[in-house]
C-alpha positions as CSV (number, residue, x, y, z in Angstrom):
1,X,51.0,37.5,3.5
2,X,47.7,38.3,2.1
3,X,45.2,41.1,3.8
4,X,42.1,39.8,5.3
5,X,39.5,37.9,3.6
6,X,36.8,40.6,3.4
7,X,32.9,39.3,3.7
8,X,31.7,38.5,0.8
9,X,28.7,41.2,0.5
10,X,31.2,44.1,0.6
11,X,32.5,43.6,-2.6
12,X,35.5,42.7,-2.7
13,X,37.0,42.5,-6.4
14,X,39.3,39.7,-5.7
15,X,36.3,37.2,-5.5
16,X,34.0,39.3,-7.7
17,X,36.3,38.6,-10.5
18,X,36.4,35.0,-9.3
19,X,32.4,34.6,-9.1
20,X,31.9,36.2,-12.6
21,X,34.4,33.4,-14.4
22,X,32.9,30.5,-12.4
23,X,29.2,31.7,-13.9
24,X,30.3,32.9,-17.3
25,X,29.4,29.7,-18.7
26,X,25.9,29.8,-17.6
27,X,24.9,33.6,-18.5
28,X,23.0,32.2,-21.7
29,X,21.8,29.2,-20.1
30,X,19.9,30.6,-16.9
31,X,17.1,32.9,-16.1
32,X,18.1,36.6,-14.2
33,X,17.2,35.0,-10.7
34,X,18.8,31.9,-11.4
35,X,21.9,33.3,-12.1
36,X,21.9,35.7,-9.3
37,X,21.0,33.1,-7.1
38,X,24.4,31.4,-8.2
39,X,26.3,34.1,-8.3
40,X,25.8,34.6,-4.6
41,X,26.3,30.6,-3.6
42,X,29.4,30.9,-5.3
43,X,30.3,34.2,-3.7
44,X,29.7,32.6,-0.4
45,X,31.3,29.2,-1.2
46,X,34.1,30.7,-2.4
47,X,34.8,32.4,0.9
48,X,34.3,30.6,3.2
49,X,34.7,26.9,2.2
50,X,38.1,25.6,3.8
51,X,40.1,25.2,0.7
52,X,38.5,27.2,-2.0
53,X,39.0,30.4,0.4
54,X,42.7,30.4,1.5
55,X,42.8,29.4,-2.6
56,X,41.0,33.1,-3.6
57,X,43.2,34.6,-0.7
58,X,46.4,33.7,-2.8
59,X,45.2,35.8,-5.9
60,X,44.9,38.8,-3.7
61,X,47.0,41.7,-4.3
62,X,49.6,41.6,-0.7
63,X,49.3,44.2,1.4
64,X,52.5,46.3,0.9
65,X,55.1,46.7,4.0
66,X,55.1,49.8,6.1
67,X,59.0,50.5,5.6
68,X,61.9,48.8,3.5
69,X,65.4,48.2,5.1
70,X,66.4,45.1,6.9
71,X,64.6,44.2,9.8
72,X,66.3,42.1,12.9
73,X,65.4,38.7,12.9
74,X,66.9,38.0,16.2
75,X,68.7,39.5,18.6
76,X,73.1,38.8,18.5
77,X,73.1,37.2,22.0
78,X,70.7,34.8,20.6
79,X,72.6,34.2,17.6
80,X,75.5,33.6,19.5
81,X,73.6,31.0,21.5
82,X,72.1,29.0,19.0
83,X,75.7,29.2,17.3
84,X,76.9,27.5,20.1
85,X,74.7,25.1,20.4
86,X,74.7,23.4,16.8
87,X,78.8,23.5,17.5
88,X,78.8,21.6,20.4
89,X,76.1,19.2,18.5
90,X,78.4,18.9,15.8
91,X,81.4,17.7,18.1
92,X,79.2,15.2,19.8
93,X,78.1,14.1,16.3
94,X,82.0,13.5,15.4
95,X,82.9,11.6,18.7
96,X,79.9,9.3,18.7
97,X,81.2,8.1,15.0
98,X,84.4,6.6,15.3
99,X,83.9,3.8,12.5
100,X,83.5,4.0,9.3
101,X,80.0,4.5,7.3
């Protein structure tokens, strides 16, 4: 899971890296203003549009866990529950199907 997207005015290097290769190409081709002006549309479209953001969000570094070891998915009596369950689906699976396939 990635950490929160950050806003993109407090620099976050993730999408600062992004912004500066999506303008690269136009650093010879546009005026100071120009290209500050597009740095920050891209900045902002590439944070909060609804598929380029969750896109940046996967280059993110992951936020590492608190504590290794295993962790309890869910509890035995559960287990045991849901154990039975998909048995006694599988029996009524093989009674309904007397013929052949």
């Amino acid at each position: 899971m990635s950490s929160p997207r950050p806003d993109p005015d407090d620099g976050d290097p993730t999408l600062e890296a992004r912004v500066a290769h999506a303008v690269a190409p136009y650093a010879d081709l546009l005026p100071a203003e120009d290209l500050e002006a597009l740095r920050s549309l891209t900045a902002r479209f590439l944070a909060t549009h609804p598929v380029a953001a969750p896109l940046v969000d996967r280059l993110r570094p992951r936020t590492p866990p608190a504590a290794s070891g295993e962790v309890d998915r869910r509890e035995p009596g559960a287990l045991a529950e849901a154990a039975q369950r998909l048995a006694a689906k599988a029996g009524a699976r093989g009674r309904g199907q007397g013929g052949a396939r």
